[in-house]
C-alpha positions in Angstrom: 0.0 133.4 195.5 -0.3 135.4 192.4 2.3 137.7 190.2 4.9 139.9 191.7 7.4 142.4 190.2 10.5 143.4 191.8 13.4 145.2 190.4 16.7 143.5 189.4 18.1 145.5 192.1 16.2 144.4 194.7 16.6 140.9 194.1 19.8 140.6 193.3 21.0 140.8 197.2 18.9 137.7 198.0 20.4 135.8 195.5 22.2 132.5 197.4 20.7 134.0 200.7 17.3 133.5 200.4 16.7 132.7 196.8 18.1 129.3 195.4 18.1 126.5 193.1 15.8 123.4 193.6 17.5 120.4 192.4 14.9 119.8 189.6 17.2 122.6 187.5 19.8 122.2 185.2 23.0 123.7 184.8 23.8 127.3 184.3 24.4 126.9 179.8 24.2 130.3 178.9 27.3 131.8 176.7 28.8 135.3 176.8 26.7 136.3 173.9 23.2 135.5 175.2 24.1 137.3 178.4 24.6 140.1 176.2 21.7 140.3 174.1 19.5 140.0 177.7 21.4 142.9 179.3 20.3 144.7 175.5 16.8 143.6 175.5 16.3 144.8 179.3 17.7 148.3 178.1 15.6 148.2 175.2 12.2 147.7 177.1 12.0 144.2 175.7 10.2 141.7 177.2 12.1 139.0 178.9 9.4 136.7 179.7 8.2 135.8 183.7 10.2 133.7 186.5 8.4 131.1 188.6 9.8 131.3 192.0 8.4 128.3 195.1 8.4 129.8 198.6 9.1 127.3 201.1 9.0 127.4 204.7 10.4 125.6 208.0 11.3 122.2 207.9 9.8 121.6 203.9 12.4 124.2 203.3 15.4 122.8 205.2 14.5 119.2 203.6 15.0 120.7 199.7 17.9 119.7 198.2 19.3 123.1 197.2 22.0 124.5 194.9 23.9 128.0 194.3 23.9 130.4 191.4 26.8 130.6 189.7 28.5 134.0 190.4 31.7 133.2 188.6 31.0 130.8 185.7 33.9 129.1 183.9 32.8 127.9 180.5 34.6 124.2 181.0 34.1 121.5 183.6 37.5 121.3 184.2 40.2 123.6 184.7 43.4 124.6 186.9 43.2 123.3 190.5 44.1 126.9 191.6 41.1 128.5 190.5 39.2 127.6 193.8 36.9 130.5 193.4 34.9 129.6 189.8 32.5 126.7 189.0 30.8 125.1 186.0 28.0 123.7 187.5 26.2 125.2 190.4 27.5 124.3 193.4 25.6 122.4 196.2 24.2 124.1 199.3 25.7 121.8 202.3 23.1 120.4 204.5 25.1 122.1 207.1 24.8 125.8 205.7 22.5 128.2 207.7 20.0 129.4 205.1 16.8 131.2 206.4 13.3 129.6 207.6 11.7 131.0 204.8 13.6 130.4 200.7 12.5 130.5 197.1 13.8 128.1 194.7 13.5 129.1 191.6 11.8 127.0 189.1 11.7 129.2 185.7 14.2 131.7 185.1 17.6 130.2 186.0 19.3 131.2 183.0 18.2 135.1 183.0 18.6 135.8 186.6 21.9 133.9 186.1 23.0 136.5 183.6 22.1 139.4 185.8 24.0 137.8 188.4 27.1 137.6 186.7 26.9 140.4 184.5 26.2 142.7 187.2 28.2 140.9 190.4 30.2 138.1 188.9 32.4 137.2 186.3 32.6 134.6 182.6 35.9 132.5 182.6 36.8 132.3 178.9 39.6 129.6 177.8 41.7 130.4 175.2 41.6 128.5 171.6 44.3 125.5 171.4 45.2 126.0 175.0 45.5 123.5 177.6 42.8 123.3 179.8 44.9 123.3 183.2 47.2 125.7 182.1 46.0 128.7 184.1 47.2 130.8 181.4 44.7 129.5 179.1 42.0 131.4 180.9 40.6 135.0 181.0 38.3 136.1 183.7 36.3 138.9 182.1 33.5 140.9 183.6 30.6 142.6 181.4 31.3 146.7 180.3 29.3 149.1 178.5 30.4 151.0 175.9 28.9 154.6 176.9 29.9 156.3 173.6 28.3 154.0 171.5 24.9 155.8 169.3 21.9 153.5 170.8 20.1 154.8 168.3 22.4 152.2 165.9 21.4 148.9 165.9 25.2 146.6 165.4 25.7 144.9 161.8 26.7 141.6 163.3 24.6 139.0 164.1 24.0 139.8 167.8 22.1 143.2 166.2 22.7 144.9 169.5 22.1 148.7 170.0 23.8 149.0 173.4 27.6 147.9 173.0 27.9 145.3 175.7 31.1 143.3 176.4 32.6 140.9 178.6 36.5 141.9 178.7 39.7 142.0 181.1 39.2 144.2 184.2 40.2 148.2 183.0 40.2 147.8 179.3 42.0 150.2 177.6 39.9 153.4 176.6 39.5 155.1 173.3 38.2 158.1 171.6 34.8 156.3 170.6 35.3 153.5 173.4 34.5 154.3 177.5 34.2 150.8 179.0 32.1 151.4 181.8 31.9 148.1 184.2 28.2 147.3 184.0 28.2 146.4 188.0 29.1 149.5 189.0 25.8 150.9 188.3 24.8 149.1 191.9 26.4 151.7 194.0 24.5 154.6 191.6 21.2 154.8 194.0 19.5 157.2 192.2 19.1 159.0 189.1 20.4 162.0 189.7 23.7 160.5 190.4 23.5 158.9 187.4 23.4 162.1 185.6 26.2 163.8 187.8 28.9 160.6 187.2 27.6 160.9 183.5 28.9 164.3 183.2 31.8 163.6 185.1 33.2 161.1 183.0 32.3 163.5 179.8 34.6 165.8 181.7 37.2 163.2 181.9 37.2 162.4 178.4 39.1 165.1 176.1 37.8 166.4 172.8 34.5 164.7 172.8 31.0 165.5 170.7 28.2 166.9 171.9 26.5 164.0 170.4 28.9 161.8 172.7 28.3 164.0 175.7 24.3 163.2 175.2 25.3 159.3 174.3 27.1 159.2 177.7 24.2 160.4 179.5 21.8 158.1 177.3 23.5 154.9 178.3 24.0 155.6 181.4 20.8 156.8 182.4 18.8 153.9 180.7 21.3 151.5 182.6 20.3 152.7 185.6 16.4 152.6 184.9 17.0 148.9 183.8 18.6 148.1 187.0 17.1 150.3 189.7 13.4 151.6 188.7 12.0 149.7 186.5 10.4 146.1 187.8 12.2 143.5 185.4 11.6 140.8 187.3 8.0 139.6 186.8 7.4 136.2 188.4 4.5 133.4 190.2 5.1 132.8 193.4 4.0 129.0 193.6 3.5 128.3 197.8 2.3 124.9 198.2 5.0 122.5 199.9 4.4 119.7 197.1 7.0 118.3 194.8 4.7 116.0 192.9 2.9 119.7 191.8 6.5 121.6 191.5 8.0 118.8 189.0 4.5 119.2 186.9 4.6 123.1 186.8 8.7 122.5 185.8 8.0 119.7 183.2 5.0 121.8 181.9 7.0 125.0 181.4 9.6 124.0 179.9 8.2 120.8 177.7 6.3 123.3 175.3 9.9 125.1 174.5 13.8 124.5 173.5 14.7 125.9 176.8 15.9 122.3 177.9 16.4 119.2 176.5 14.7 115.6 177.2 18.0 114.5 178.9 18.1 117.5 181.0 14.3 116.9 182.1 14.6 113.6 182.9 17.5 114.4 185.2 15.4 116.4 186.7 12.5 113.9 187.2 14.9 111.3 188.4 16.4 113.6 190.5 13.3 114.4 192.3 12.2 111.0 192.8 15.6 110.0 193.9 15.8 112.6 196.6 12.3 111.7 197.9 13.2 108.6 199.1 13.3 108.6 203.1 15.2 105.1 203.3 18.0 106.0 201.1 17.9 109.5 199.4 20.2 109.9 196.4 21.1 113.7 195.1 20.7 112.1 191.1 22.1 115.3 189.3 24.9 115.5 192.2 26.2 111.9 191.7 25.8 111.6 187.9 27.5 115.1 187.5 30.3 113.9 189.9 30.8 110.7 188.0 30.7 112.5 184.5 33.3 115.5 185.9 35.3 112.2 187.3 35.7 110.8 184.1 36.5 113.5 181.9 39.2 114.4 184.1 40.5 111.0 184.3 40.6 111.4 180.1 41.3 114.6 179.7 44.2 114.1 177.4 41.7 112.1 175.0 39.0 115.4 175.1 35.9 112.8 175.4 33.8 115.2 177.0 30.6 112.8 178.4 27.7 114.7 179.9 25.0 113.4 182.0 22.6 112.5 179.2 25.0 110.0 178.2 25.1 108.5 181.6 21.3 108.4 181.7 21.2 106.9 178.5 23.4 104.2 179.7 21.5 103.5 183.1 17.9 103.5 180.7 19.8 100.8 178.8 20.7 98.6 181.7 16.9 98.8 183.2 16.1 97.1 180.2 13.8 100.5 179.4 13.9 102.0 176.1 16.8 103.8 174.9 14.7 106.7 173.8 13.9 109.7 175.8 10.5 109.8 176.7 8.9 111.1 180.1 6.2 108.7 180.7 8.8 106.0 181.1 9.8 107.7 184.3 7.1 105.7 186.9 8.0 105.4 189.9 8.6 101.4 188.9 11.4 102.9 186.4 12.8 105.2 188.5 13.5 102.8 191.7 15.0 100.7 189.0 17.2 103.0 187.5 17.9 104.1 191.6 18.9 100.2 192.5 20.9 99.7 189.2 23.0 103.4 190.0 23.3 102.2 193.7 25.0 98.9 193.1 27.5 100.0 191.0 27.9 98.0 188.5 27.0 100.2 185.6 29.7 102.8 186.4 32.1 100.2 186.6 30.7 99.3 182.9 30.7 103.1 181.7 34.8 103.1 183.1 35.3 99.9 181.3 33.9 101.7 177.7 35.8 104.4 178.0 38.9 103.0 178.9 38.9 100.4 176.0 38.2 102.7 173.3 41.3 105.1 175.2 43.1 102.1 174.3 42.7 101.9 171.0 43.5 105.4 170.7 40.1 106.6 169.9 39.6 110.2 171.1 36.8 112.7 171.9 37.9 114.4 168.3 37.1 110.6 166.3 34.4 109.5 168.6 32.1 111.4 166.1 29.0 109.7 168.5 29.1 109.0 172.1 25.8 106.4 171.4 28.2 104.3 169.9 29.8 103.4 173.2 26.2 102.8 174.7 26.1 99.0 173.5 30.0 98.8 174.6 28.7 100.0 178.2 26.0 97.6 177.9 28.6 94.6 177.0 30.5 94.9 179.9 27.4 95.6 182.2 25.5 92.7 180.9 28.8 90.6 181.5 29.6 91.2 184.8 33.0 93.6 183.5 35.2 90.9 181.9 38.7 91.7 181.7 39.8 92.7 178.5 43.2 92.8 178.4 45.4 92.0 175.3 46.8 89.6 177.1 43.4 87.8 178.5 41.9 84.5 176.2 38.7 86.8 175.9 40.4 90.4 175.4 41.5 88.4 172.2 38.6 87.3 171.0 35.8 90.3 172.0 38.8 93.5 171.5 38.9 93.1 167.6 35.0 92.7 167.0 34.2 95.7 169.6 36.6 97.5 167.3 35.3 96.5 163.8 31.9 97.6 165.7 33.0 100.9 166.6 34.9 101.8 163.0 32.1 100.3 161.2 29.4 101.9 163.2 30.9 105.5 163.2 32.6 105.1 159.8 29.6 104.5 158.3 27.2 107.2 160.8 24.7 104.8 162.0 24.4 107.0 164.7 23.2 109.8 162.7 19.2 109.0 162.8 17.4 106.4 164.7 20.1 106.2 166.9 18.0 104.6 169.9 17.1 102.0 167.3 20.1 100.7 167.2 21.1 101.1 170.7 18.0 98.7 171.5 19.4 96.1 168.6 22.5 96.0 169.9 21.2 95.3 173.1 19.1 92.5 172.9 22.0 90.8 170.4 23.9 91.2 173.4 21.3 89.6 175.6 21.5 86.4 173.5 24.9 85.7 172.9 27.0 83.0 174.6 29.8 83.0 176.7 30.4 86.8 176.7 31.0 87.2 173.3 30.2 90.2 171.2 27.7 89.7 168.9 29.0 91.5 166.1 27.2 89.8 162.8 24.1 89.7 164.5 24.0 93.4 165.6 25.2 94.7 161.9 22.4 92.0 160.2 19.5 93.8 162.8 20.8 97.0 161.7 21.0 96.1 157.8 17.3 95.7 157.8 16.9 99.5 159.4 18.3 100.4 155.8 22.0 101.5 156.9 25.1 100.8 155.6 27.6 98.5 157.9 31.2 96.8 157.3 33.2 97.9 154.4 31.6 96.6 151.1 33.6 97.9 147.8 31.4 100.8 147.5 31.1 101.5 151.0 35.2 101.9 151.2 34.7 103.5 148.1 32.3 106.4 149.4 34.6 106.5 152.7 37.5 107.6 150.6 35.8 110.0 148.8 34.5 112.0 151.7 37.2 110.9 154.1 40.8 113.1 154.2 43.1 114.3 156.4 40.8 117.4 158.0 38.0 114.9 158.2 37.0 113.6 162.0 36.8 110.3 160.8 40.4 109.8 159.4 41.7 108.5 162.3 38.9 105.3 162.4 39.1 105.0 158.3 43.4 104.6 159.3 42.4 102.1 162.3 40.3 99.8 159.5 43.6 99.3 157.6 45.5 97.9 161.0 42.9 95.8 162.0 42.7 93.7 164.6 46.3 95.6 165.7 44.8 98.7 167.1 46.8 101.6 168.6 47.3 101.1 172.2 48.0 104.4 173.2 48.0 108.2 172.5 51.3 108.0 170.6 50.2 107.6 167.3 49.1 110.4 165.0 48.0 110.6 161.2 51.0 111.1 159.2 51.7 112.3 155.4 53.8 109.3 153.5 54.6 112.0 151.0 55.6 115.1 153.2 53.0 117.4 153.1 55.6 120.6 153.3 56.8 119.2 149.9 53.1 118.7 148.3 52.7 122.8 148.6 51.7 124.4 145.7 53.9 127.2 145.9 57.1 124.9 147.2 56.7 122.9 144.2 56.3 125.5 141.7 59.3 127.4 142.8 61.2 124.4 143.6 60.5 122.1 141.1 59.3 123.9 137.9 55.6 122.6 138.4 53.2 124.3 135.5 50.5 126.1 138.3 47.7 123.7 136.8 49.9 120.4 137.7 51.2 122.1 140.9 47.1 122.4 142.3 46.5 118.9 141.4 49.7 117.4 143.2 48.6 119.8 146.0 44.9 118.3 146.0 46.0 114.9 146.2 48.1 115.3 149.2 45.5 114.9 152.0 44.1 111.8 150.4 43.6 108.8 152.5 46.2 107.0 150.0 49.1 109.1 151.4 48.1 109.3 155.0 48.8 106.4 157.5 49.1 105.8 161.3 52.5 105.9 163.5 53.5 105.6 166.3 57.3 106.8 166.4 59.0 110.1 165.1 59.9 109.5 161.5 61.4 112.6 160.3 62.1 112.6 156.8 63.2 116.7 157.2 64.3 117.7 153.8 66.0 114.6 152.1 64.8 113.4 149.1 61.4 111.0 149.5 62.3 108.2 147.5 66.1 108.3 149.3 64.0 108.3 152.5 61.3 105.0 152.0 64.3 103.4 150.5 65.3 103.4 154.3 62.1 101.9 155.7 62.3 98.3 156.7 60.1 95.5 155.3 57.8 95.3 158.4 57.0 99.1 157.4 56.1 98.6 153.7 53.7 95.5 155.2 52.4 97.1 157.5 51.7 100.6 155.6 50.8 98.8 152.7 53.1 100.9 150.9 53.6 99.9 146.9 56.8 97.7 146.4 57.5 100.0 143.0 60.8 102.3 143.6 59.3 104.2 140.9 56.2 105.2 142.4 58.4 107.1 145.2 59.4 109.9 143.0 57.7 113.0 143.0 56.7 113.1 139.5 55.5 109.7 139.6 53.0 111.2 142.9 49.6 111.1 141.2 50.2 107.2 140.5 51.6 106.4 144.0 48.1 107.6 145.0 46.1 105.6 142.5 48.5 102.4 143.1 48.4 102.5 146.9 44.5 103.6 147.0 43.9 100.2 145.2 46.2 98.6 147.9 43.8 99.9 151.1 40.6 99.2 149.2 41.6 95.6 148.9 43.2 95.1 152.4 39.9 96.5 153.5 37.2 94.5 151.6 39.4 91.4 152.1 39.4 91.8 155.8 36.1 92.5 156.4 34.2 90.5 154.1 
């Protein structure tokens, strides 16, 4: 049907009335900042690159499975129950909505028209650093501005290099002498440019004490916005009309394949998608049900911050088909894909995805120390391949597999196995899996297939050696190097934290200069010492030792605590001056109840 151009304001009304999502897309991903630079590149006569919209009529039409735009994106997947009116993902048009004979589904261009849609009609939902994420304070609803004093002419020093000063911020932001927020989607009810001029002046005359040179940058920006918006036509796009989803997938694989725009996991969802929906018997919306089930369970773990996505979820179900692990399009035949359909249908691999995740929340493993989700792929696989044992710490087997799934998980992340080749190993660990006995996890045999990849596993003397060089208390890993020294007595629950033997108020340069007479050279090395892994262990109730003395406070500790802590039995090495040895003594200590344990 050949290329047509509209402008943004004329399509922005049709926008989840006659112009939708097909199910083939992916989420709405962009971030405040890339909205931004669009809205700058459209003012700056920049092209944005062409849309690819498919025009569909009658019943082809009504059969699509469609989905929203986002109008009010909030940047998390979950969030307060209140907000009722926001959405991560785009929401599903109900087979029972009333949408017009006629529709176009967009195919290319999700993200940009997105942007304008928001920017210009919508809102961004910001959370708050170090906030909960259902505390509905947390969260800032901000709507895009333009600064209309800003020079155009100057391009910004950061690394957005903007030259029109663009902003998402709280409704009415405070004004300034060199700042007039003007709310970008009130350029909509501007209908031509003469009124653009006359509300330019107007708010010139509004502002005290302003430059002629802010008087013209006034009339600049606003003028240009309204070109962007109203005259000229931004919105280049195909309009694809055949009624063919075999041809639509091709066009949507083809355009974005060549490019960064999506990844393999997000394609393939697509693809499956597709298929899944096409099946007459027994359609399944694939993006709808694994998106459900990954929302599910990162709101059933949201204290633990594990944050799956659905490319984990497809990874596992490519796993169970017995396919390969790796990402790769020609593997989705229709064979595969029925496959994949049957296995997702019965169940039993979402059981085994629950199962994963709920074991390693056990053992107090969270989305902070799970450095790889792949690592929980042969987990899934265990559980999937067994039929879902039960593994309890009170069960015959939960005895028996718990410890080894552990020593898997520490060894495996400890050591980054993950880090390249990672579908590799997924595939070892899988077919170990395959040939054990009696549901048993394979663990020698999976670490000897991955020895001859060339990576390191278990804890040799110079692997614990390297571990606690790189390893401290800022480190993501220090929670799984801690685990390795409790082994097989994993946490249970969230309760336990990393904890400083030797207070770390006390290890403070400054306090121990001031306080104790440190020379500034000795004070920097006691201070450098105190996030080593030798003064850090795991507990799990609240031992304040406040401000009394540290060796009156150990002295206090029963004998199950020095065991277990593997604390040195010298009531020397508990005095302050005597810190730099406690270190090198109980450093000795782990790297032996380490090596031992494991070898």
């Amino acid at each position: 049907m050949g290329y047509q151009s509209r402008t943004i304001k004329q399509v922005l009304p049709e926008i989840n009335d006659s112009i939708f999502l097909p199910a083939i897309q992916r989420e709405f991903v962009w971030d405040t900042e890339q909205i931004v630079q669009l809205f700058d590149s459209v003012l700056r006569e920049y092209p944005i690159g062409s849309f690819i919209f498919w025009n569909l009529n009658s019943d082809f039409a009504e059969s699509q499975i469609k989905y929203y735009f986002v109008r009010n994106h909030i940047e998390d997947s979950i969030y307060p129950d209140e907000f009722d009116n926001v959405h991560h993902r785009n929401p599903k048009v109900p087979e029972y909505e009333q949408v017009p004979d006629s529709v176009s589904l967009v195919v290319d261009g999700q993200q940009r028209l997105s942007s304008f849609y928001i920017g210009l009609q919508g809102t961004y939902v910001e959370k708050q650093k170090y906030r909960q994420r259902k505390n509905p304070a947390a969260w800032t609803r901000k709507q895009l501005y333009l600064n209309l004093l800003s020079d155009p002419s100057n391009q910004s020093e950061d690394h957005l290099k903007l030259r029109y000063e663009f902003q998402f911020k709280q409704p009415n932001p405070a004004q300034s002498s060199d700042k007039y927020w003007f709310r970008v989607g009130d350029i909509l009810e501007i209908d031509t440019l003469e009124k653009a001029m006359t509300r330019a002046n107007e708010i010139g005359d509004e502002l005290d004490e302003i430059s002629d040179a802010q008087e013209h940058y006034i009339l600049k920006n606003l003028t240009t916005l309204y070109n962007a918006i109203h005259a000229r036509d931004i919105i280049n796009y195909y309009e694809e009309g055949k009624q063919d989803n075999e041809r639509i997938l091709d066009i949507f694989v083809r355009a974005n394949e060549g490019g960064t725009q999506l990844s393999k996991s997000e394609i393939l969802l697509s693809i499956a998608t597709s298929y899944w929906a096409s099946d007459e018997d027994n359609p399944i919306d694939a993006k709808e049900e694994i998106n459900s089930f990954v929302s599910s369970l990162n709101q059933a773990y949201i204290d633990e911050g594990y944050d799956f996505g659905s490319d984990f979820v497809l990874k596992s179900l490519l796993v169970a088909a017995d396919l390969s692990a790796e990402y790769r399009i020609r593997s989705f035949t229709h064979d595969n894909l029925s496959l994949m359909k049957e296995i997702w249908g019965e169940g039993e691999i979402l059981d085994a995805i629950e199962s994963a995740v709920s074991l390693i929340s056990d053992f107090g493993l969270t989305g902070r120390s799970l450095t790889s989700r792949n690592a929980l792929i042969p987990i899934v696989y265990y559980f999937y391949a067994n039929g879902n044992p039960n593994l309890t710490t009170d069960s015959e087997l939960g005895v028996r597999v718990r410890p080894r799934i552990l020593q898997w998980l520490c060894s495996a992340l400890l050591n980054s196995n993950f880090n390249s080749r990672p579908d590799q190993i997924i595939e070892d660990a899988r077919d170990a899996i395959k040939q054990a006995d009696n549901r048993e996890f394979p663990l020698e045999r999976i670490q000897r297939q991955i020895r001859t990849r060339g990576k390191a596993v278990g804890f040799s003397p110079e692997i614990v050696e390297d571990l606690f060089d790189e390893t401290d208390y800022n480190s993501t890993k220090i929670y799984l190097l801690l685990s390795v020294l409790y082994y097989p007595e994993p946490a249970l629950d969230d309760s336990y934290e990393v904890d400083h033997i030797f207070p770390r108020s006390l290890l403070e340069k400054d306090k121990l200069i001031k306080d104790y007479g440190f020379a500034p050279s000795k004070a920097e090395r006691y201070e450098s010492l105190r996030d080593h892994v030798a003064n850090l262990q795991l507990i799990n109730e609240n031992q304040s030792k406040g401000d009394q003395p540290f060796d009156e406070w150990i002295s206090t500790r029963s004998d199950r605590y020095y065991e277990r802590h593997h604390i040195p039995q010298e009531e020397r090495l508990y005095e302050l001056e005597n810190f730099p040895e406690f270190i090198q003594t109980r450093e000795e200590l782990l790297r032996d109840q380490i090596t031992e344990t494991f070898s």
